[in-house]
LUMFI-694362 format. One record per residue (C-alpha): residue in one letter; x, y, z. Coordinates in nm, 2 decimals, decimal comma, always signed. Each point is the difference from the previous one (the first is absolute). Layout:
<sites>
a | X | Y | Z;
...
</sites>
This chain:
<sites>
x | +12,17 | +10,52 | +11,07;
x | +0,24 | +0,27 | -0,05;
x | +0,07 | +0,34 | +0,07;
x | -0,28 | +0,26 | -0,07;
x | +0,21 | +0,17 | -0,21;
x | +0,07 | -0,31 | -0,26;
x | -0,24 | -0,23 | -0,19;
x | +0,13 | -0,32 | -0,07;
x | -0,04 | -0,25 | -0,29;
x | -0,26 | -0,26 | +0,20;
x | -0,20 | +0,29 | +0,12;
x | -0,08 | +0,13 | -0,39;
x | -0,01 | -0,39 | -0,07;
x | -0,28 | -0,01 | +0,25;
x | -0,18 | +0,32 | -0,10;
x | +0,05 | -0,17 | -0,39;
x | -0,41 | -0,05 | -0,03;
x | -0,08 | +0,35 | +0,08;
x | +0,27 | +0,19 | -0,23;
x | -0,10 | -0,27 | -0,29;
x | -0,33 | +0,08 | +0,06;
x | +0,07 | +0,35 | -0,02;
x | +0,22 | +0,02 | -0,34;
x | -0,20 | -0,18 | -0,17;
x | -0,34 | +0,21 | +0,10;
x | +0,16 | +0,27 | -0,17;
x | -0,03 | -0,21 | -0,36;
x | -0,35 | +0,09 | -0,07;
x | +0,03 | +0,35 | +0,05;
x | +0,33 | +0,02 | -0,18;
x | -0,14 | -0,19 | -0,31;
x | -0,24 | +0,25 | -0,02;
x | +0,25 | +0,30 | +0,01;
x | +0,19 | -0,15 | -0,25;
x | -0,31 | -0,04 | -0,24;
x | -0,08 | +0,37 | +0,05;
x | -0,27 | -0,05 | +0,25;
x | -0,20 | -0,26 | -0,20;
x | -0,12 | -0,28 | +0,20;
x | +0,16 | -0,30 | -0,09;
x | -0,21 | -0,31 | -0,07;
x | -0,14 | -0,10 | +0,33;
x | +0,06 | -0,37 | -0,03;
x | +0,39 | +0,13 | +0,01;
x | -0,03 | +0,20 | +0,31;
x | -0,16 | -0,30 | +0,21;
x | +0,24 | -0,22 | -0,15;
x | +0,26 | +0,26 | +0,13;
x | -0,20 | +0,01 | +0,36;
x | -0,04 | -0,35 | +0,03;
x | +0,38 | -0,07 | -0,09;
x | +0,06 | +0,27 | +0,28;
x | -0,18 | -0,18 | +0,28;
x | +0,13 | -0,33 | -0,09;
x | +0,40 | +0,10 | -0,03;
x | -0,07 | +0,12 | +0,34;
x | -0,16 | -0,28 | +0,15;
x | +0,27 | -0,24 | -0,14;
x | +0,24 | +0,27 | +0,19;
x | -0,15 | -0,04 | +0,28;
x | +0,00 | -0,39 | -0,02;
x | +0,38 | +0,04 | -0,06;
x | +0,08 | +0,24 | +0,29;
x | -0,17 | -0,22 | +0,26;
x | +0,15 | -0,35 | -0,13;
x | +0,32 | +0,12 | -0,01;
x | +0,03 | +0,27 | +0,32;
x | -0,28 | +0,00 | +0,16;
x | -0,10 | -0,34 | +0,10;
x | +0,35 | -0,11 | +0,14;
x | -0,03 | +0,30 | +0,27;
x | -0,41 | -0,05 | +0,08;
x | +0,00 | +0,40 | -0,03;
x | +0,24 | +0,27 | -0,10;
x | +0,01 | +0,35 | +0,08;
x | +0,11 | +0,27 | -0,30;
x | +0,11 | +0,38 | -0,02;
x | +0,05 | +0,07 | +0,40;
x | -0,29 | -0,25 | +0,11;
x | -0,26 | +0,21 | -0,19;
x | -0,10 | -0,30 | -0,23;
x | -0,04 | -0,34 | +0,11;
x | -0,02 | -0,31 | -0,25;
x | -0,12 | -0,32 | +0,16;
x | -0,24 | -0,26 | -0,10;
x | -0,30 | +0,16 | +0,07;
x | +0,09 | +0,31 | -0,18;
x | +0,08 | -0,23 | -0,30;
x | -0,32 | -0,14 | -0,02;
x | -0,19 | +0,31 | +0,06;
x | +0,17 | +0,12 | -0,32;
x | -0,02 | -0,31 | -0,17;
x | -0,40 | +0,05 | +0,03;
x | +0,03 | +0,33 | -0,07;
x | +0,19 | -0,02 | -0,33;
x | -0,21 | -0,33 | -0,10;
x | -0,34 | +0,15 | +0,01;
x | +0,09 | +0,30 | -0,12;
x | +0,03 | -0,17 | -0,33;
x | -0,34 | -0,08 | -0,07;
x | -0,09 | +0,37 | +0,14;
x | +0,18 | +0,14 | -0,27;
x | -0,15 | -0,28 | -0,28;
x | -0,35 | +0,08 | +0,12;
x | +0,10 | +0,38 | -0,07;
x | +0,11 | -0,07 | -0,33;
x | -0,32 | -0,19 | -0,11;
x | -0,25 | +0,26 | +0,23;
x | -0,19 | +0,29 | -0,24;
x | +0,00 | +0,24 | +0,27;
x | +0,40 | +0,07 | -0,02;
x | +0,06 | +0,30 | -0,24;
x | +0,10 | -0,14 | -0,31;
x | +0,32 | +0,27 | -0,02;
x | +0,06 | -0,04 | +0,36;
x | +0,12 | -0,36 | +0,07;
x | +0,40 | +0,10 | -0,03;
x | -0,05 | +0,27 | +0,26;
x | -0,26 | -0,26 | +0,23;
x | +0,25 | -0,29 | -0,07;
x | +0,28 | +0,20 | +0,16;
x | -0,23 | +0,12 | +0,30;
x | -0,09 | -0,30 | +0,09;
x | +0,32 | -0,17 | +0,02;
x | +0,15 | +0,32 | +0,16;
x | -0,27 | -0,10 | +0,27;
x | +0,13 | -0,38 | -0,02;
x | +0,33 | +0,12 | +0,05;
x | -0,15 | +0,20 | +0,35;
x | -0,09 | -0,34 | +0,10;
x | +0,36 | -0,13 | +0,00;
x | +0,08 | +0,27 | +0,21;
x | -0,31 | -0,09 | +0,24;
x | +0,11 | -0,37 | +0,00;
x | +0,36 | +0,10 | +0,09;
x | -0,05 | +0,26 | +0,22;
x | +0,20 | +0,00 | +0,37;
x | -0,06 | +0,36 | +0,06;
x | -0,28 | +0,19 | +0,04;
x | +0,11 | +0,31 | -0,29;
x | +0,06 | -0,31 | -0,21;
x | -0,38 | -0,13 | +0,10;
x | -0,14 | +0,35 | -0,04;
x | +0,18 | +0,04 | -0,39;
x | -0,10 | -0,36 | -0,09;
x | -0,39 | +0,08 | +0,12;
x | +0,01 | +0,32 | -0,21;
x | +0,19 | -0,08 | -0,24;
x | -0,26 | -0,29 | -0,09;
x | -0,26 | +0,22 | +0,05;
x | +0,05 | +0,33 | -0,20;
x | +0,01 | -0,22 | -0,33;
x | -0,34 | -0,10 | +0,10;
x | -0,13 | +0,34 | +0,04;
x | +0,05 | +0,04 | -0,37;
x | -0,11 | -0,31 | -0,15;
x | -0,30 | +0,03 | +0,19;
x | -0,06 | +0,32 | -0,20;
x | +0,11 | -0,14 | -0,33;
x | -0,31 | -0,26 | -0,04;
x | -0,24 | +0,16 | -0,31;
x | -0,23 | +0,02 | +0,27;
x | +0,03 | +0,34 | +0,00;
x | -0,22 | +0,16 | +0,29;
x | -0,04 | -0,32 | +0,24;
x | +0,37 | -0,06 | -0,02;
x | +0,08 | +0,36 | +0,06;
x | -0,22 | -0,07 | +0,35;
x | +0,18 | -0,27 | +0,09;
x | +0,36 | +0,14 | -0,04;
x | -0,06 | +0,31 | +0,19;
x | -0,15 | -0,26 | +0,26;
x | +0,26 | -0,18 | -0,01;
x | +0,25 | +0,28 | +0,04;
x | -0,14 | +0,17 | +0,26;
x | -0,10 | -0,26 | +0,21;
x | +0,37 | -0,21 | -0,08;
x | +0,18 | +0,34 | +0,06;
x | -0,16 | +0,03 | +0,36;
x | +0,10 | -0,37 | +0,09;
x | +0,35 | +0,12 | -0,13;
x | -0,01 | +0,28 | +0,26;
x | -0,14 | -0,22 | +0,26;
x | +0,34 | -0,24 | -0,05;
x | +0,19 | +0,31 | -0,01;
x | -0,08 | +0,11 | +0,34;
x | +0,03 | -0,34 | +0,13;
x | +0,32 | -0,02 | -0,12;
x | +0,08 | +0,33 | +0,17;
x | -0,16 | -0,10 | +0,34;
x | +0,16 | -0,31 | +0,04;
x | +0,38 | +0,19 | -0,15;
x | -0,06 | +0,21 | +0,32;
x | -0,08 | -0,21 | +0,23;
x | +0,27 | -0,23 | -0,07;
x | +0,29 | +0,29 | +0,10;
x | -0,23 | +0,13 | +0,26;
x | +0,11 | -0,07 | +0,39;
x | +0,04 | -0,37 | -0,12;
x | +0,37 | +0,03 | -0,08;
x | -0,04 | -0,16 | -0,32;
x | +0,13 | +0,10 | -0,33;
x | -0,21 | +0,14 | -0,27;
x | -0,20 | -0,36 | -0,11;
x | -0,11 | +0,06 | -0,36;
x | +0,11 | -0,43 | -0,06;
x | -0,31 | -0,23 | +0,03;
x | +0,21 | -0,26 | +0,11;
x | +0,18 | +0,27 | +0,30;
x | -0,39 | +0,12 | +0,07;
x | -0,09 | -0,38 | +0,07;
x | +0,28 | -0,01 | +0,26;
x | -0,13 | +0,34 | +0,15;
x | -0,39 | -0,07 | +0,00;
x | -0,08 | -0,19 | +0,27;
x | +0,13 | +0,23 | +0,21;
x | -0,12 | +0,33 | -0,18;
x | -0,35 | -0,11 | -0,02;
x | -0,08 | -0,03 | +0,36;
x | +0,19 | +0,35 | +0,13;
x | +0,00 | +0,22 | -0,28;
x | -0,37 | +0,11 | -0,17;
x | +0,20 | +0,21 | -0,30;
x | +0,13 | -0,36 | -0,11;
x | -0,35 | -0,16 | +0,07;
x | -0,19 | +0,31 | -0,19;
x | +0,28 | -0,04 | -0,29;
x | -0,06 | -0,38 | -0,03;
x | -0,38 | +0,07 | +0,00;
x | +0,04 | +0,28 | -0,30;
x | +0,22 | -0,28 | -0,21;
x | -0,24 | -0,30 | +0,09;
x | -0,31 | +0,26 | -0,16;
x | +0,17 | +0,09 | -0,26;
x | +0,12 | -0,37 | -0,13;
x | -0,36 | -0,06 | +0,09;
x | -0,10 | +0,22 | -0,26;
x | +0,24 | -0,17 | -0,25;
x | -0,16 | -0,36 | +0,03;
x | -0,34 | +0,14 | +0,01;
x | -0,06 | -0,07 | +0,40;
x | -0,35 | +0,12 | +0,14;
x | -0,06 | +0,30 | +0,05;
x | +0,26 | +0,10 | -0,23;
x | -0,19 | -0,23 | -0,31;
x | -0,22 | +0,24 | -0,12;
x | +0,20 | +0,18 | -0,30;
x | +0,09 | -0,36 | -0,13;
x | -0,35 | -0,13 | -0,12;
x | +0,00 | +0,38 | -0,24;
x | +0,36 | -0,03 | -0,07;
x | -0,04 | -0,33 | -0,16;
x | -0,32 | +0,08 | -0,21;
x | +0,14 | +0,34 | -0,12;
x | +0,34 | -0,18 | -0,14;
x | -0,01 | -0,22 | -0,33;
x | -0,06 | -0,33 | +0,14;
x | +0,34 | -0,13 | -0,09;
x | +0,18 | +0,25 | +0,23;
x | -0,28 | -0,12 | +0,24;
x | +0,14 | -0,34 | +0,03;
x | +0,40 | +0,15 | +0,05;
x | -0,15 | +0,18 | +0,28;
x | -0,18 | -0,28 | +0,14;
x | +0,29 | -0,24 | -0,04;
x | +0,37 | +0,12 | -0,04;
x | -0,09 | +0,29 | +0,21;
x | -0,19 | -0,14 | +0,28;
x | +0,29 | -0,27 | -0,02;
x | +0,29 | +0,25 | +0,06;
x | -0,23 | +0,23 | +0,26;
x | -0,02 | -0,30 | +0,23;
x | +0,30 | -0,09 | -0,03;
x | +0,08 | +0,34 | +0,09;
x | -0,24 | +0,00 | +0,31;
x | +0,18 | -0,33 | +0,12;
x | +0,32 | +0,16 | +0,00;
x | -0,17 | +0,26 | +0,26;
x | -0,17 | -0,24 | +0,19;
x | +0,35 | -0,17 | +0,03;
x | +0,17 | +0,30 | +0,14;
x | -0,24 | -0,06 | +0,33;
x | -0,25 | +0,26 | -0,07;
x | -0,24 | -0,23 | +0,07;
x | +0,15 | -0,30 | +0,21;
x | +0,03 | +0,17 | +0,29;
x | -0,32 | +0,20 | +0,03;
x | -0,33 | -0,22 | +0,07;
x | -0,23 | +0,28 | -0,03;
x | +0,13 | +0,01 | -0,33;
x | -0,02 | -0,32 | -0,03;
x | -0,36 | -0,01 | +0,12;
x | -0,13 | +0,31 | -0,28;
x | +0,15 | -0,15 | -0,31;
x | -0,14 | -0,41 | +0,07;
x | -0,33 | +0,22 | -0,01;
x | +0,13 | +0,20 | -0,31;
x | +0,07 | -0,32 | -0,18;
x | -0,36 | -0,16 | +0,11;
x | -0,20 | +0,33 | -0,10;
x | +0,24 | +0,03 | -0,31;
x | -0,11 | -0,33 | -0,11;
x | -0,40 | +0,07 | +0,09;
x | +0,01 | +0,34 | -0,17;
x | +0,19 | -0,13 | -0,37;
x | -0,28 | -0,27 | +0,05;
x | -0,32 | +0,14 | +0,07;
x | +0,13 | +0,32 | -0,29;
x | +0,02 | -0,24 | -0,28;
x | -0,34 | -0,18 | +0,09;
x | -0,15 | +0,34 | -0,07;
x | +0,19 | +0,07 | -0,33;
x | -0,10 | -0,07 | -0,38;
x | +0,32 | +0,05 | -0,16;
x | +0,24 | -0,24 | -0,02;
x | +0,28 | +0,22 | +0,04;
x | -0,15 | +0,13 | +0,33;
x | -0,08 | -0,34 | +0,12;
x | +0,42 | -0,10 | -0,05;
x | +0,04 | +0,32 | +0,12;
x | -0,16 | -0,03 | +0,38;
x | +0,14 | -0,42 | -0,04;
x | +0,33 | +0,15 | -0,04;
x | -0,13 | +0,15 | +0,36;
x | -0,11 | -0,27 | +0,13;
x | +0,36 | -0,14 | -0,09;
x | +0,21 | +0,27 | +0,19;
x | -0,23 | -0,13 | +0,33;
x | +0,14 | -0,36 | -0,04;
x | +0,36 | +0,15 | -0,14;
x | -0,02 | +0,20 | +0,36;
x | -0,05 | -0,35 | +0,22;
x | +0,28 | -0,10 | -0,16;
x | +0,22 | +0,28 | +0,11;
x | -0,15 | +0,02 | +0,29;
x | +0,14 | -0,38 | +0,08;
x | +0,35 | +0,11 | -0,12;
x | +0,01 | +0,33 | +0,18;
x | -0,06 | -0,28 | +0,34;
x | +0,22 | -0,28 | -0,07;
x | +0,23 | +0,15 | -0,28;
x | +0,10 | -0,31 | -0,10;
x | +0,06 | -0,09 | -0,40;
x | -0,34 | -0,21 | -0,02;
x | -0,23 | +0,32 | +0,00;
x | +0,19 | +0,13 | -0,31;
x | -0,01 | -0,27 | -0,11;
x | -0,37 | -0,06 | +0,00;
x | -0,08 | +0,38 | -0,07;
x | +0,24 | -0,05 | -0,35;
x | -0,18 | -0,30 | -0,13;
x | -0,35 | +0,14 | +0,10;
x | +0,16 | +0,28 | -0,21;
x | +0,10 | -0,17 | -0,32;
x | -0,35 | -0,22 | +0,00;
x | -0,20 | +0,34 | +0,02;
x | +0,22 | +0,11 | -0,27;
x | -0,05 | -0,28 | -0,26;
x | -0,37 | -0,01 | +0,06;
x | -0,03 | +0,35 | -0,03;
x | +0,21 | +0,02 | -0,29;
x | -0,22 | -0,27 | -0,15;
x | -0,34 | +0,17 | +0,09;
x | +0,15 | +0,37 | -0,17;
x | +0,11 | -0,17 | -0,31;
x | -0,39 | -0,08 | -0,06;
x | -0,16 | +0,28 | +0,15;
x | +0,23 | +0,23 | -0,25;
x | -0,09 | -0,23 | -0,27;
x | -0,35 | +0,06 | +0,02;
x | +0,02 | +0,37 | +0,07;
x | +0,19 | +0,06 | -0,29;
x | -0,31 | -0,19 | -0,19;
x | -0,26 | +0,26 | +0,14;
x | +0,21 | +0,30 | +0,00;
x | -0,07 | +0,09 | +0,40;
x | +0,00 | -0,19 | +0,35;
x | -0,14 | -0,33 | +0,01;
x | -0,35 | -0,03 | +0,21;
x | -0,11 | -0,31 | +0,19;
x | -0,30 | -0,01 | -0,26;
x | +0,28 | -0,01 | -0,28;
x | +0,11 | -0,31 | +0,08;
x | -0,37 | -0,16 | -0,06;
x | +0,03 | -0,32 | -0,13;
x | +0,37 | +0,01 | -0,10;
x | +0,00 | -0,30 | +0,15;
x | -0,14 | -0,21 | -0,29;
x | +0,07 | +0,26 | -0,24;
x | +0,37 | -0,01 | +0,01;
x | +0,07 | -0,30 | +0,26;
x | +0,38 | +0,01 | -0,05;
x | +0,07 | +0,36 | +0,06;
x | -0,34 | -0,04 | +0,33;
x | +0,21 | -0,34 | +0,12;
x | +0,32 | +0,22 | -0,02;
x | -0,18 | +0,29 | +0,23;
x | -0,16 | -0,19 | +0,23;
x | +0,31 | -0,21 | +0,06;
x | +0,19 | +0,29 | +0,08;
x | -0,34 | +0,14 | +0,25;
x | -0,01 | -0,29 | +0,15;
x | +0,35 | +0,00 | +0,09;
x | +0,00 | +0,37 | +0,12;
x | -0,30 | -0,15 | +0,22;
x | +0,23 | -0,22 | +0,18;
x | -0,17 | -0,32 | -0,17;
x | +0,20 | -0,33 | +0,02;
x | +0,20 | -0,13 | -0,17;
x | +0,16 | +0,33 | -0,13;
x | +0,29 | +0,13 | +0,15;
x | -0,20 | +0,31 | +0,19;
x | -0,16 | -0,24 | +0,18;
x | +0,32 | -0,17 | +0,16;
x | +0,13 | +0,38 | +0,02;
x | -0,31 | +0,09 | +0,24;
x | +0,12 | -0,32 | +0,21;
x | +0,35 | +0,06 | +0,03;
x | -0,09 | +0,42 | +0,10;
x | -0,29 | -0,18 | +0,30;
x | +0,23 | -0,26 | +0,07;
x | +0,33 | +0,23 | +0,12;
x | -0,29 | +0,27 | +0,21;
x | -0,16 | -0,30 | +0,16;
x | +0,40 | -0,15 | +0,15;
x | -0,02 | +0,40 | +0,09;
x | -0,24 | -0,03 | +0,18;
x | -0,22 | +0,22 | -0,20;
x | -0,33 | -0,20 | +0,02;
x | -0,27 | +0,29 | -0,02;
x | +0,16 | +0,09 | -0,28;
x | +0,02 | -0,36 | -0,20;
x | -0,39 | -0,01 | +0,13;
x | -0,10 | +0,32 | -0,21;
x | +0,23 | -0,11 | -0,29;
x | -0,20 | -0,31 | -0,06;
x | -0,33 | +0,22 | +0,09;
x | +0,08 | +0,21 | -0,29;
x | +0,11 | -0,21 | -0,26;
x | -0,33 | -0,15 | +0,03;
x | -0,14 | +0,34 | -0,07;
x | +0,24 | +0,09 | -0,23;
x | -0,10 | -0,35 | -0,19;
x | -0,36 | +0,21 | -0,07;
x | +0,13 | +0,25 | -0,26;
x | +0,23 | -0,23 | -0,14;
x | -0,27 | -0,24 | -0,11;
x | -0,22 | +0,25 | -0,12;
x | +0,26 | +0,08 | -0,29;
x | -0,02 | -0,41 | -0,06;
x | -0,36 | +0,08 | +0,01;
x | +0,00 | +0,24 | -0,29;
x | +0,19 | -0,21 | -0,19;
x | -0,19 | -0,32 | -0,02;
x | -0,34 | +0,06 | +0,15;
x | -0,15 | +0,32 | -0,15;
x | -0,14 | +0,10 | -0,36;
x | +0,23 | +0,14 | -0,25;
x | -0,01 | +0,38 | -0,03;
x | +0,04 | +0,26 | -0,29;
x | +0,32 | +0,01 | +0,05;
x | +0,11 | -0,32 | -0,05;
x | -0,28 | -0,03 | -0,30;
x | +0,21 | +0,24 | -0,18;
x | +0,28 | -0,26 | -0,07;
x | +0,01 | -0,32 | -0,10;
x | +0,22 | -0,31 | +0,03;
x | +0,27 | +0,11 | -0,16;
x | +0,05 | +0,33 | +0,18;
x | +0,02 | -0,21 | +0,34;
x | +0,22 | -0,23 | -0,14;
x | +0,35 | -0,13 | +0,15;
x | +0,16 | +0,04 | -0,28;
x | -0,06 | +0,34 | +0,01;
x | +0,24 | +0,07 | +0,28;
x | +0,29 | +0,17 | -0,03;
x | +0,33 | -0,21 | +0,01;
x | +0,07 | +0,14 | +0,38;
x | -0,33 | -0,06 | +0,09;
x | +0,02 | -0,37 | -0,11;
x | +0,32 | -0,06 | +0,22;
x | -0,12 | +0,18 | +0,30;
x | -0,33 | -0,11 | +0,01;
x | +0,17 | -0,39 | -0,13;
x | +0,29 | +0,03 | +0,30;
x | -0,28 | +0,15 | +0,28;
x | -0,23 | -0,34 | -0,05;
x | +0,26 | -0,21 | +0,06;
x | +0,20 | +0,20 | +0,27;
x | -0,33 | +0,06 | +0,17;
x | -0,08 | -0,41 | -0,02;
x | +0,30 | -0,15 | +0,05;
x | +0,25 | +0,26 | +0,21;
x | -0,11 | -0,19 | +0,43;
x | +0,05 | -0,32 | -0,24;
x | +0,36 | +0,12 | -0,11;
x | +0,06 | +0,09 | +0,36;
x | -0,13 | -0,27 | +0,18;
x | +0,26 | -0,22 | -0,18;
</sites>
């Protein structure tokens, strides 16, 4: 917009959602300074959080209204950021579901006690990389956003009180995140040098320049193919993509099981988001052996998350390998927009997005319920009989299951349709064909949670409480309004669409 050397008022207008975000992260941690390093009262601190993510989604709101939308998109300090309407929503989704993340934290056991200023401030420090993910034109920018959403991770994993399995899964998640880092790294190198190599084009570090240059590069020059295959593997990794699944079903069991849900939802969100903006710079449109290995990485994506949680007993592991299972129809979805490119595949990959997210956000809020009840992870045989023990808090579960499922009439269900109806006008038939295939199978594991829950014997565990332990009123004020706003959102969202 202007000169590289000057920033101008409507470019800090349109960054206003990240450096709100990023002020007001600081409150916690300064609260705490000021008290002498005495944790203040935690219902203060999510307040504070909470207020955070809200001022800048409001921002965000503002900024497009007012700039944004008048201009379709808009480019921002020397065409590294790039504000348009996908990028608002992606951070609209972002921001929105990382509210209930960070209520589900508050009301989890397994977050240390003294700890929540410092895991308040890490996660919206990760929020904050998200922004930068959603705005990113630039692949620096796209490498910063990925890590700086990631390292905050890293640590919380590590903070959960479960000391030695979370220790596990941090180093796993280090390690294996720090080598898709490098992986992006070098195709971010490959693809620098082949762009100023013999070509005659400048150095191409723009996704939008490296979408102009693609075509071309991808069928003459193999360092610009080998760079766009190291970048494809790497944001493979990031969405959870077979092969690259396998440290996600740990990862997700080692963290508390609120922090699970923020990496299944706002994180998966901004990753594919991510992923589409590399897909969008050609890495993928104009190869179609490419094309060809990753409709078979979505199918066996889907088939592996499936067939993992039929063998699982934890329910934690079982969302874990659905989450799987997920990425595989997420991937069809790109897959179409990395084709056609046209608005209607972000379009259905967003609102595939925000059902998951409700009914995921509705299926953590019990599952954390009843794990703070037994002190540890919830078993299938824990929820024996829950069904008729507690039928409001089972109905509540099972809604929110059933809906994960795909199950009419929740909104995941018209989410699945919209993601098979954009592959099948791309032409991507074999792939539809194993989509349906496996939410058949997926329907198996699904139902044996529903299972558990009204058609086996009551355990020990739930024998240990009675009525009143199980009760509704018992929730938490949070809990109450998530789990109150997820029914109905779940319920009535294609209806509030549809008209």
């Amino acid at each position: 917009m202007n000169s590289p050397a000057s920033v101008s008022l409507v470019e800090i207008f349109l960054v206003s959602p990240a450096i709100a975000l990023f002020v007001l992260s600081l409150l916690p941690l300064t609260i705490k300074v000021l008290r002498g390093n005495q944790e203040p009262p935690k219902s203060l601190v999510l307040l504070t959080g909470v207020f955070a993510l809200i001022v800048s989604l409001a921002l965000n709101v503002i900024t497009y209204n007012n700039v944004i939308v008048a201009q379709n998109s808009l480019m921002a300090f020397s065409n590294s950021l790039i504000f348009s309407t996908n990028s608002y929503w992606a951070v609209n989704l972002c921001l929105l579901f990382s509210i209930p993340a960070l209520m589900l934290c508050y009301s989890h056991k397994a977050i240390r006690p003294g700890q929540f200023s410092e895991f308040t401030f890490l996660m919206l420090s990760s929020v904050l990389g998200m922004l930068t993910l959603s705005w990113a034109n630039d692949l620096i920018m796209l490498f910063i956003g990925i890590e700086l959403m990631s390292l905050p991770l890293y640590i919380m994993v590590l903070m959960s009180l479960e000391r030695r399995v979370s220790k596990e899964a941090a180093l796993k998640y280090f390690v294996l995140g720090s080598v898709a880092s490098a992986f992006f790294l070098l195709g971010m190198a490959f693809i620098y040098g082949a762009t100023v190599s013999n070509h005659g084009y400048q150095v191409v570090t723009k996704l939008s320049r490296i979408a102009e240059v693609s075509e071309a590069l991808m069928a003459s020059d193999r360092l610009f193919f080998i760079g766009s295959i190291c970048m494809l593997m790497s944001m493979a990794f990031k969405i959870a993509l077979f092969p690259f699944h396998s440290w996600s079903p740990d990862v997700y069991e080692g963290s508390n099981t609120s922090l699970t849900y923020y990496m299944i939802v706002p994180v998966k969100i901004a990753s594919v988001f991510a992923f589409s903006k590399v897909l969008h710079a050609g890495m993928l449109s104009y190869s179609f052996v490419l094309q060809d290995i990753f409709q078979w990485l979505a199918v066996l994506t889907m088939l592996v998350g499936s067939f993992g949680a039929i063998l699982q007993t934890s329910v934690k592991r079982i969302l874990a390998y659905s989450s799987i299972s997920h990425s595989g129809y997420l991937m069809m979805g790109l897959l179409a927009f990395s084709i056609k490119g046209t608005s209607l595949e972000m379009t259905a990959i967003m609102f595939y997005l925000l059902g998951y997210g409700l009914l995921t956000a509705l299926t953590f809020s019990f599952l954390i319920y009843f794990e703070n009840k037994k002190g540890s992870q919830i078993l299938l045989e824990d929820l024996n009989g829950l069904g008729f023990k507690v039928p409001l808090l089972s109905l509540g579960m099972l809604f929110g299951i059933l809906g994960v499922a795909g199950m009419p009439p929740f909104v995941g269900f018209f989410g699945k349709v919209f993601i098979f109806k954009e592959a099948v006008d791309t032409g991507l038939y074999w792939v539809v064909f194993w989509g349906l295939i496996n939410s058949v199978i997926a329907a198996f594991y699904y139902i044996k949670i529903v299972v558990h829950l009204y058609l086996k014997e009551e355990n020990s565990f739930i024998k240990l409480w009675d009525n009143a332990h199980f009760s509704a009123q018992n929730l938490s004020f949070f809990s109450k309004l998530m789990v109150g706003s997820g029914l109905v959102l779940a319920l009535f969202m294609p209806i509030l669409l549809a008209s």
